[in-house]
C-alpha positions in Angstrom: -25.3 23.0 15.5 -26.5 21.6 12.4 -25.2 18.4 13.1 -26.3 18.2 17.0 -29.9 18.8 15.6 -29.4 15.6 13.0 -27.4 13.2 15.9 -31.0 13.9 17.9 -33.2 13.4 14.8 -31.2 10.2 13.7 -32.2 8.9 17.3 -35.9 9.5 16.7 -35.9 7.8 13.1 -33.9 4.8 14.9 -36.6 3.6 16.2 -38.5 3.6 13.1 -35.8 1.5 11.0 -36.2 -2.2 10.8 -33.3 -3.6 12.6 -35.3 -2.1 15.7 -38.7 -3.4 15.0 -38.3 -6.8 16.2 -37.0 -5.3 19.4 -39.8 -3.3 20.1 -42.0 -5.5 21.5 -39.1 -5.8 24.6 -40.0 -1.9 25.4 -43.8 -2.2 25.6 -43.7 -6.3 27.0 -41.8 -4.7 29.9 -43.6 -1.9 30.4 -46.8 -3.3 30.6 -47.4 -3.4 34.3 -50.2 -1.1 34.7 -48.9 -0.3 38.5 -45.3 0.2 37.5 -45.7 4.0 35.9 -42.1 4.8 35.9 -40.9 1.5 34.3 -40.9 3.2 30.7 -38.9 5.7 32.5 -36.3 3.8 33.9 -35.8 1.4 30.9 -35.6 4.5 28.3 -33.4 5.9 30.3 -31.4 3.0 31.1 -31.1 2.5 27.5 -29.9 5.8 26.7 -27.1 5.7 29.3 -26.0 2.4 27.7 -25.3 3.9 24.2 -23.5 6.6 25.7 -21.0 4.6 28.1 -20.9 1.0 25.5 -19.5 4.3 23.0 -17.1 5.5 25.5 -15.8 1.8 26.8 -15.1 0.7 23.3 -13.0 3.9 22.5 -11.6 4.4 25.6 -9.9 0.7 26.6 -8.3 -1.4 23.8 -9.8 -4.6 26.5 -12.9 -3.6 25.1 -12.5 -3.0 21.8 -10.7 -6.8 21.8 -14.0 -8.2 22.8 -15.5 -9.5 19.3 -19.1 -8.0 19.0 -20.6 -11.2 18.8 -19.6 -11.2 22.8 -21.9 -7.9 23.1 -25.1 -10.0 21.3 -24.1 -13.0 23.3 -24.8 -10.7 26.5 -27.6 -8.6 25.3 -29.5 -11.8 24.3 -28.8 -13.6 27.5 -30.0 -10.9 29.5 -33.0 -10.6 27.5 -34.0 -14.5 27.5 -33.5 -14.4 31.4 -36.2 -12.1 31.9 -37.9 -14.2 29.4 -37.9 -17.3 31.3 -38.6 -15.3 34.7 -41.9 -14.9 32.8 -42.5 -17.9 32.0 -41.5 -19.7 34.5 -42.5 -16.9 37.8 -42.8 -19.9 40.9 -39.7 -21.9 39.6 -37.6 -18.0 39.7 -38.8 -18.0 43.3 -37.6 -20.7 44.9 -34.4 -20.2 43.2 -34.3 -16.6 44.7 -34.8 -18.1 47.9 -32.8 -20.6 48.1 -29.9 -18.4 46.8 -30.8 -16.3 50.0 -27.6 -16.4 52.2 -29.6 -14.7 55.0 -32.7 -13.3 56.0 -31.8 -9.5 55.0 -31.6 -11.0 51.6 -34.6 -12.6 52.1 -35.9 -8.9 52.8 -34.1 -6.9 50.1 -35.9 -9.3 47.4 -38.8 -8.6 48.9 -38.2 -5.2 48.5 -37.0 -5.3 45.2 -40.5 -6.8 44.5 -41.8 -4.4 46.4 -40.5 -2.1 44.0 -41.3 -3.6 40.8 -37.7 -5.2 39.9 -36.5 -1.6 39.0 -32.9 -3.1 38.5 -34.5 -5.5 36.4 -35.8 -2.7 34.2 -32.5 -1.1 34.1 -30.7 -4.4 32.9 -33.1 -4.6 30.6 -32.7 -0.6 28.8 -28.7 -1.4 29.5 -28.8 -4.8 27.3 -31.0 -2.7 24.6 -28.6 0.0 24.3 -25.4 -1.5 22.0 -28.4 -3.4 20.3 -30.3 -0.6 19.3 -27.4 1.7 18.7 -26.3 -0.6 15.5 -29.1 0.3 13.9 -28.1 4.0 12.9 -25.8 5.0 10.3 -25.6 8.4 11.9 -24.4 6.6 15.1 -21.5 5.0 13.0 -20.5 7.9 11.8 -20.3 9.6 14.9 -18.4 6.7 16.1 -16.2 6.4 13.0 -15.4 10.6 12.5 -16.7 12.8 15.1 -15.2 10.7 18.0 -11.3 10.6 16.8 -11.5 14.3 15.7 -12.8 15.5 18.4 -13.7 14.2 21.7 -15.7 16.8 23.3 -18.2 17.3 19.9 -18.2 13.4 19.4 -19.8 12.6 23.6 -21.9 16.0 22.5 -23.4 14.5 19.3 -23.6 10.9 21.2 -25.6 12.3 24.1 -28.1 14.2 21.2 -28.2 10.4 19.5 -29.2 8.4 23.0 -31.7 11.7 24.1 -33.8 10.9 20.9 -34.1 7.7 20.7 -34.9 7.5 24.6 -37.6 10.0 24.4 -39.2 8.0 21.0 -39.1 4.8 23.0 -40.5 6.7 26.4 -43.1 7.6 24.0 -43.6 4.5 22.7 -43.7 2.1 26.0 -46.3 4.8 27.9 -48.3 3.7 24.8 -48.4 0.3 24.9 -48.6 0.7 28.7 -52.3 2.2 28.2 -52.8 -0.3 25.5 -52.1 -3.6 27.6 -54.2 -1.6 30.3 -57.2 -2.5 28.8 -56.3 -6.0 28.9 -57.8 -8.5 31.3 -55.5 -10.5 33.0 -52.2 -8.3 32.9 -51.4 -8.2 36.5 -51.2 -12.0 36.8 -47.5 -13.5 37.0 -49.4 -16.5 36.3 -51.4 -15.4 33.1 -51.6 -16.1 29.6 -50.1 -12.4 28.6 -46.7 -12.9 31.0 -46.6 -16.0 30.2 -46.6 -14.7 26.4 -43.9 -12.0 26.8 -41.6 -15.1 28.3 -41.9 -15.9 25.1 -41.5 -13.5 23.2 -38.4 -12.2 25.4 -36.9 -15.8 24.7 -37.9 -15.8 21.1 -36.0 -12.5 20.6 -32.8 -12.7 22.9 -32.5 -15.7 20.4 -32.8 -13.7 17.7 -29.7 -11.5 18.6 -27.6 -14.2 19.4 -27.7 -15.8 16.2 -27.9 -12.7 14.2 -31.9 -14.1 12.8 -32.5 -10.3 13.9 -30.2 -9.2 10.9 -31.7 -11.3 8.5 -35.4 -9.8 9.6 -34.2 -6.6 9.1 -33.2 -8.0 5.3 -36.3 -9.7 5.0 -38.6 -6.9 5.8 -35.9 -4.6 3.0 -36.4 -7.1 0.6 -40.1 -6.8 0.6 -40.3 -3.2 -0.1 -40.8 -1.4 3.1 -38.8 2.2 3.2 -35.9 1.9 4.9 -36.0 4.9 7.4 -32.0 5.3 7.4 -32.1 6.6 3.8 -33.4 9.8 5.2 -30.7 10.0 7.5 -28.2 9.5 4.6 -29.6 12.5 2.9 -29.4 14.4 5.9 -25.8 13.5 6.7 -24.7 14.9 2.9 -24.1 18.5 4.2 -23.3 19.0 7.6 -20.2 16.7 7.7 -18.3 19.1 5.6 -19.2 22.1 7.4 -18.7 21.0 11.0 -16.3 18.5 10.7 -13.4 20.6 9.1 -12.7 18.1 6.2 -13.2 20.6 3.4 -10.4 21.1 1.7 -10.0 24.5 1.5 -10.9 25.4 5.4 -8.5 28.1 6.7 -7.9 29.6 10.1 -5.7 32.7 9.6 -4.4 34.2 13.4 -5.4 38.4 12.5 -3.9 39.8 15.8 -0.5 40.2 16.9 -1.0 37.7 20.4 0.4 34.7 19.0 1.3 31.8 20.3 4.6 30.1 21.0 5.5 26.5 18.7 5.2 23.8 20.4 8.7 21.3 20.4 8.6 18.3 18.5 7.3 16.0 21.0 8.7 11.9 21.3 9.8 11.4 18.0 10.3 7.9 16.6 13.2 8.7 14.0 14.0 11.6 11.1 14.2 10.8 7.4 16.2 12.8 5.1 18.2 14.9 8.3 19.7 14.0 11.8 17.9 14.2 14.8 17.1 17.9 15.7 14.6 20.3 17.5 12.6 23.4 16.6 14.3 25.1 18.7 17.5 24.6 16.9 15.9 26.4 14.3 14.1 29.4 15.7 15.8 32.7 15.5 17.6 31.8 12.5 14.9 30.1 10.3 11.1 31.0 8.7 9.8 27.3 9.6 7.3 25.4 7.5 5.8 23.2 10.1 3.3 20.9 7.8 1.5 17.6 9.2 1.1 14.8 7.2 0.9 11.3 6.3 2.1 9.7 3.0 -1.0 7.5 2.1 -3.2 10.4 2.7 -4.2 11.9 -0.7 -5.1 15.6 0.1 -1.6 15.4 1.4 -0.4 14.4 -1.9 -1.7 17.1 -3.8 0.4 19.3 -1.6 3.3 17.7 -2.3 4.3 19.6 -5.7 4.1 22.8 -4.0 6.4 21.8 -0.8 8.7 20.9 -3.1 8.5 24.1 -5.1 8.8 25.9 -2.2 11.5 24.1 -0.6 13.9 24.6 -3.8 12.8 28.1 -3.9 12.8 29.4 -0.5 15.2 27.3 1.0 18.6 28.9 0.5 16.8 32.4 1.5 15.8 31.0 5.1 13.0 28.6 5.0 13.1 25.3 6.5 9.7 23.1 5.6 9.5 20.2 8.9 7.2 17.5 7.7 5.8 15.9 10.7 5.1 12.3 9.3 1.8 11.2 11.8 0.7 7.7 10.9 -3.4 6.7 10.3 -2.2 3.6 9.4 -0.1 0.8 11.1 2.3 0.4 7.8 3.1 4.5 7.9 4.7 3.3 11.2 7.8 2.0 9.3 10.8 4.2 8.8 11.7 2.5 5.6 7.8 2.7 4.4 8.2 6.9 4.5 11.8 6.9 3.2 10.2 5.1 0.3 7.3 7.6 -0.1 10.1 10.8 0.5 11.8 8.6 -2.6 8.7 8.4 -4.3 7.2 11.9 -4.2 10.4 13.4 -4.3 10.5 15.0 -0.6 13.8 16.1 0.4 12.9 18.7 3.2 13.2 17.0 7.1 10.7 14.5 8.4 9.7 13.6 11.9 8.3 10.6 12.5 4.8 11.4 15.1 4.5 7.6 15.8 3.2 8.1 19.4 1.0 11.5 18.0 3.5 13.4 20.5 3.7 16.8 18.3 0.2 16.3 16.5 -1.4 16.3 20.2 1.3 19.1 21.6 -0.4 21.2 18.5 -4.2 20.2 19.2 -3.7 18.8 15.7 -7.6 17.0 14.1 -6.8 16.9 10.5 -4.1 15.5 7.3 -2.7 18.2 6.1 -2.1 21.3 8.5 0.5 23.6 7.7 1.7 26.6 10.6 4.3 29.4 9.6 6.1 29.9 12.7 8.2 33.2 12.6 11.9 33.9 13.4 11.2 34.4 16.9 9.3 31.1 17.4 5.2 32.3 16.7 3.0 30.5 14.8 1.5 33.4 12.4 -0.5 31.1 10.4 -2.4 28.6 10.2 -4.1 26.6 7.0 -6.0 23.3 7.2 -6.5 21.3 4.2 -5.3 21.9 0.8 -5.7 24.8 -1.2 -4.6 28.4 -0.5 -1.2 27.9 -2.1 -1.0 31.9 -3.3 -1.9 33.3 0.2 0.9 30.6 2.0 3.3 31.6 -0.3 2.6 35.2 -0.3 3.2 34.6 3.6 6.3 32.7 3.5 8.2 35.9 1.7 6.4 38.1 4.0 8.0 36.2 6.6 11.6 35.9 5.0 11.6 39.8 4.6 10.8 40.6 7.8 14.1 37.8 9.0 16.2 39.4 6.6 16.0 42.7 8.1 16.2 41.1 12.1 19.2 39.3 11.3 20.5 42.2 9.2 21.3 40.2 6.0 20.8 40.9 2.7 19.6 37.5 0.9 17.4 38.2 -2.1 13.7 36.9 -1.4 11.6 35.6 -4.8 8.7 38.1 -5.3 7.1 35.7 -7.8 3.9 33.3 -6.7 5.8 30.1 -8.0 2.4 27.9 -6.7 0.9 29.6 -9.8 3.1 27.4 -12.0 3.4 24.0 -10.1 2.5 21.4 -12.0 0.3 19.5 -9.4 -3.0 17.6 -9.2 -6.3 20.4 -9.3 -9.5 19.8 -7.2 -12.7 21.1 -8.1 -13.5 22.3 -4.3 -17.2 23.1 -5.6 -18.6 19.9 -6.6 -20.2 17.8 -4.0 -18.4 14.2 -3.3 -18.4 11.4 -1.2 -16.8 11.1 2.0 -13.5 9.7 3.3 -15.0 5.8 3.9 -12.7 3.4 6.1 -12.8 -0.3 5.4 -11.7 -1.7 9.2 -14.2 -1.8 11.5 -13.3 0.6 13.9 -14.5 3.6 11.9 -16.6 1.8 9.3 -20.1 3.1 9.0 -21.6 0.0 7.7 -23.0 -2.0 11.1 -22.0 -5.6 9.4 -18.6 -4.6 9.2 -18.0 -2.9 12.6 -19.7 -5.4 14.7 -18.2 -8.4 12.8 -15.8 -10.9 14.5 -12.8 -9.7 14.5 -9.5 -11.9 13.3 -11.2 -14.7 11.5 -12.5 -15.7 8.6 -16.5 -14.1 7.9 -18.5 -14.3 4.8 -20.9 -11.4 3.3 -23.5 -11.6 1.7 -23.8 -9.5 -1.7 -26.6 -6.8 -0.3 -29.9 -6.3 -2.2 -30.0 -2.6 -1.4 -26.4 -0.8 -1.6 -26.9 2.6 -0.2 -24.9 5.7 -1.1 -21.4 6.2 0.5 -20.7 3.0 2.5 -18.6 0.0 2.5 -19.7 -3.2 1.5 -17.9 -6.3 1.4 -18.6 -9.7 -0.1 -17.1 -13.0 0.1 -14.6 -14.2 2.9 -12.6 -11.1 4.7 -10.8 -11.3 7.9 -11.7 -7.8 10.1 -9.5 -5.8 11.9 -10.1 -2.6 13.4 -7.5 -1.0 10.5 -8.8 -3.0 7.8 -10.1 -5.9 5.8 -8.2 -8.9 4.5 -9.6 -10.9 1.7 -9.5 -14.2 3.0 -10.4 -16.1 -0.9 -10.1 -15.1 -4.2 -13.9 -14.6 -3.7 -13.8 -11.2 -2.1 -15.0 -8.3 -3.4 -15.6 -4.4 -2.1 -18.9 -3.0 -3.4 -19.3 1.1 -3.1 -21.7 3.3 -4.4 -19.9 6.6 -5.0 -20.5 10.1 -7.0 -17.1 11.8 -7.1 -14.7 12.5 -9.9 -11.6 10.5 -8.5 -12.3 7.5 -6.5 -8.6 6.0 -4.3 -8.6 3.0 -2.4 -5.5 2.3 0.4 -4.6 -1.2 0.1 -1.1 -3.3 0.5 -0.3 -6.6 -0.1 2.8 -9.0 1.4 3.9 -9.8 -1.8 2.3 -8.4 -5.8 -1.4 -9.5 -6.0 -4.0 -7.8 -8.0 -7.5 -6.6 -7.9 -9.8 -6.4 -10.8 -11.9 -3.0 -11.1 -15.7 -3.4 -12.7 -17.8 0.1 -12.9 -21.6 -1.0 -12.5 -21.0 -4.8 -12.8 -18.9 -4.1 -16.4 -15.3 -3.8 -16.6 -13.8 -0.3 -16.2 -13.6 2.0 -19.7 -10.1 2.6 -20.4 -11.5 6.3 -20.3 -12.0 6.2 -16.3 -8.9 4.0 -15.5 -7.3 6.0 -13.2 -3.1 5.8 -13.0 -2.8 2.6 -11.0 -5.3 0.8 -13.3 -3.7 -1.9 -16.0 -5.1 -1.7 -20.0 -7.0 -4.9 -18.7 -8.6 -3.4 -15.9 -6.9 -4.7 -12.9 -4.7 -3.2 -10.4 -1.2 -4.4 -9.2 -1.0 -4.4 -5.8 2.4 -3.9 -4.8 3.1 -2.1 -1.7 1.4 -0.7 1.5 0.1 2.6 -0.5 -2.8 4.6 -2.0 -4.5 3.2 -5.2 -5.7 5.7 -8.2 -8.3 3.8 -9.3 -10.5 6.0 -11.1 -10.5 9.3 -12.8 -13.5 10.7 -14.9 -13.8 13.5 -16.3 -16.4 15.4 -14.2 -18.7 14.5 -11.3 -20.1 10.6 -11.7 -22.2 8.4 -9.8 -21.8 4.6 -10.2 -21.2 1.7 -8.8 -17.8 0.3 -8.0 -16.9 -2.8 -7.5 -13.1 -4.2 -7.0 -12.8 -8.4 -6.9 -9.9 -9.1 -4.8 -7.4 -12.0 -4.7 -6.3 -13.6 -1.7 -4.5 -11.7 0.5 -5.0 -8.2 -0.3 -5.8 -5.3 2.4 -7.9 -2.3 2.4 -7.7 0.4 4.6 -9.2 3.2 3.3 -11.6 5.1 0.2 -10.9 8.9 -0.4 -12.4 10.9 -3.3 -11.1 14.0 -5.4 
């Protein structure tokens, strides 16, 4: 709930940030037929719709998500300079409509259409606005990056919240300026000074958005000192994601009645590492199963690793088997070799199914890396745990579980009463302390708007910013874009991110060994905050599709990082700890 409330409130505030004031002028301009009452209406509305389903169309069809944005501004901006030259130029539109006339009932419908004030123009218009005004909230992107892959239902929820505030600000706003321009002599006339203006005007801004002059506006107007309205979204968003979003790391849903539910099969696998091919159900009725999703590049599941593997040498001979259900975020966890590697690396020798296709992680309803389930000898999920932490009560469960298969198979095998989590020698997070968010570098979840609407696949320079807000992704220098990640395309390149965390990790790869070069508030890292991937000269060694420890303080800091890449390098993703 909290967050519905802030996805309505960020859509209010959009209007008030400076990306959206040169566009303004569009919503009153259009609006400012006195006779046409319900124009506000309809283009508000319009508008709103347009942010909803330009959301939906880009998640839903790859097609779309191929089109590079500057397509979208192409469009929007074309739209917007036809109505501007309709203005301008009302007699020369006319004998165009007419002569485009293939009969007299299209003779009639235009003049009904007139007749009717142009409402498809004024939906055109709010449906050209929409992706255009939508880029201007960081609370959008963030909806777009995280609440829409997790969950569908709350993402079009939140969405919906976003378009209804900013519609009913810029309802607001155009009946306004509509009794403003009343007062004005000379409104009415096709043929006067003011349409003749807003031609103009409409001209003068599609322009603007297809050449991307309404980005640098929005710099210039930063750069001169006026507030920046999305800062008090950013403080907004620093709560609510943890709580309704499920990414703390302790979250834990334990089933208390005896109605459980079935497992689910492993669904479409794309291979097995460290076993044969095999199904649950070869399991069930002879075996407590360990069913735990996960991904090797993923760090919260690599503080869990230690205690698998305790558990695995523990437990195993006494009836447990741990399934590790390998779901990729990342194109490179694809590769069989790339997990046998990782099994290699963190020492995992317990059976892993490769989810390429998301076949078991959808069968289980799955949203989050890690999530373990304890599924009985008789096939029931009995638990369920997201996240990390909790390590006592699992285990505690797991021996529960192997007593109560001992005495339904009638055997005899001694069960360890010990909590061996107590004494693994793994990785401790400090669940309490506040931290930034999981921040992706590719531009289909990236919350910074340069990134996600920049051209895909080719070679783009950034600017270094004047104003680096909190908890978002900046590049500089020459990048290629993908959806996944960022490429830097010249030795140039550089990753700027303003962070408060203890532990800062960065997922990058590289063809062949290239190396990045870490600087903490524009000075080379301390030796003191290298974290384990970091050389005595403060670079990092990039050698394989993986996660990166790059830093490590001692307690809770805020500063900003900066990490000059060469040539070649990819990054994927930022987690914290």
């Amino acid at each position: 709930m909290t967050f519905l409330l802030i996805s309505f409130l960020a859509g209010v505030l959009t209007v008030l940030a400076p990306c959206t004031l040169p566009l303004l002028p569009i919503i009153v301009g259009r609006t400012a037929d006195a006779e046409g009452k319900y124009r506000p209406l309809i283009i508000t509305g319009s508008l709103a719709v347009a942010i909803v389903a330009f959301t939906l169309l880009l998640k839903a069809s790859t097609a779309f998500i191929n089109i590079p944005p500057s397509a979208w501004a192409w469009l929007s901006g074309s739209i917007i300079i036809m109505f501007g030259l309709i203005s301008l130029f009302p007699n020369t539109w006319k004998k165009i409509s007419l002569k485009c006339s293939l009969s007299r009932g299209s003779s009639e419908l235009l003049q009904k259409s007139s007749q009717k004030k142009g409402v498809w123009g004024d939906i055109l218009v709010g449906l050209s606005l929409g992706p255009v005004f939508s880029s201007c909230s960081p609370t959008y992107f963030l909806i777009l990056a995280t609440v829409l892959p997790q969950s569908y239902g709350k993402g079009v929820v939140y969405l919906i919240a976003y378009a209804i505030g900013l519609a009913l600000m810029l309802l607001l706003i155009g009946y306004i300026g509509q009794k403003l321009v009343k007062k004005l002599s000379g409104v009415s006339d096709p043929h006067g000074k003011f349409k003749r203006g807003l031609g103009v005007l409409f001209i003068l801004v599609g322009l603007f958005i297809i050449t991307g002059t309404d980005k640098k506006i929005q710099t210039y107007i930063l750069d001169n000192g006026v507030f920046d309205i999305t800062k008090v979204e950013q403080l907004l968003l620093t709560e609510p994601m943890t709580e309704e979003m499920g990414v703390d790391v302790s979250v834990k849903n334990n089933n208390s009645t005896k109605n459980y539910p079935k497992y689910k099969e492993i669904a479409d696998p794309a291979g097995f590492v460290n076993s044969e091919p095999f199904q649950l159900a070869d399991l069930v009725g002879k075996k407590v199963i360990l069913l735990d999703i996960l991904t090797y590049s993923c760090i919260n599941c690599q503080r869990t690793f230690p205690y698998l593997n305790t558990w695995y040498e523990t437990y195993h001979d006494a009836g447990l088997e741990i399934v590790g259900i390998h779901t990729p975020e990342f194109a490179f966890e694809h590769k069989k070799e790339n997990v046998q590697e990782a099994a290699e690396r963190f020492g995992l020798k317990f059976p892993l199914v490769l989810d390429n296709n998301y076949g078991t992680w959808n069968a289980y309803g799955n949203r989050y890396w890690p999530r373990k389930y304890l599924i009985d000898i008789d096939g029931n999920i009995v638990y369920d745990h997201i996240g990390e932490g909790g390590y006592d009560e699992t285990e505690m469960k797991i021996q529960e579980l192997l007593k109560e298969r001992n005495k339904k198979l009638g055997e005899t095998m001694d069960v360890p009463t010990n909590i061996s989590a107590n004494s693994v020698d793994a990785e401790q997070v400090d669940v309490g302390s506040p931290k930034s968010p999981e921040s992706y570098v590719g531009a289909a979840r990236s919350t910074n708007p340069d990134i996600a609407k920049a051209k895909q696949n080719e070679v783009v320079t950034f600017e270094r910013p004047t104003d680096i807000q909190p908890n978002r992704v900046y590049l500089v220098g020459d990048w290629i874009i993908t959806d996944e990640y960022a490429e830097a395309a010249s030795d140039n390149a550089s990753i700027l991110y303003n962070y408060s965390t203890q532990k800062v990790f960065l997922v990058m790869g590289h063809e062949t060994n290239a190396r990045a070069k870490i600087l903490l508030d524009t000075k080379p890292i301390s030796a003191e905050a290298h974290g384990s991937h970091v050389n005595d000269d403060g670079t990092v060694t990039i050698e394989s599709e993986q996660l990166y420890r790059l830093i490590e303080h001692t307690k809770t800091e805020t500063h900003l990082l900066e990490i000059k890449m060469e040539t070649g390098i990819q990054a994927f993703a930022f987690t914290f700890g």
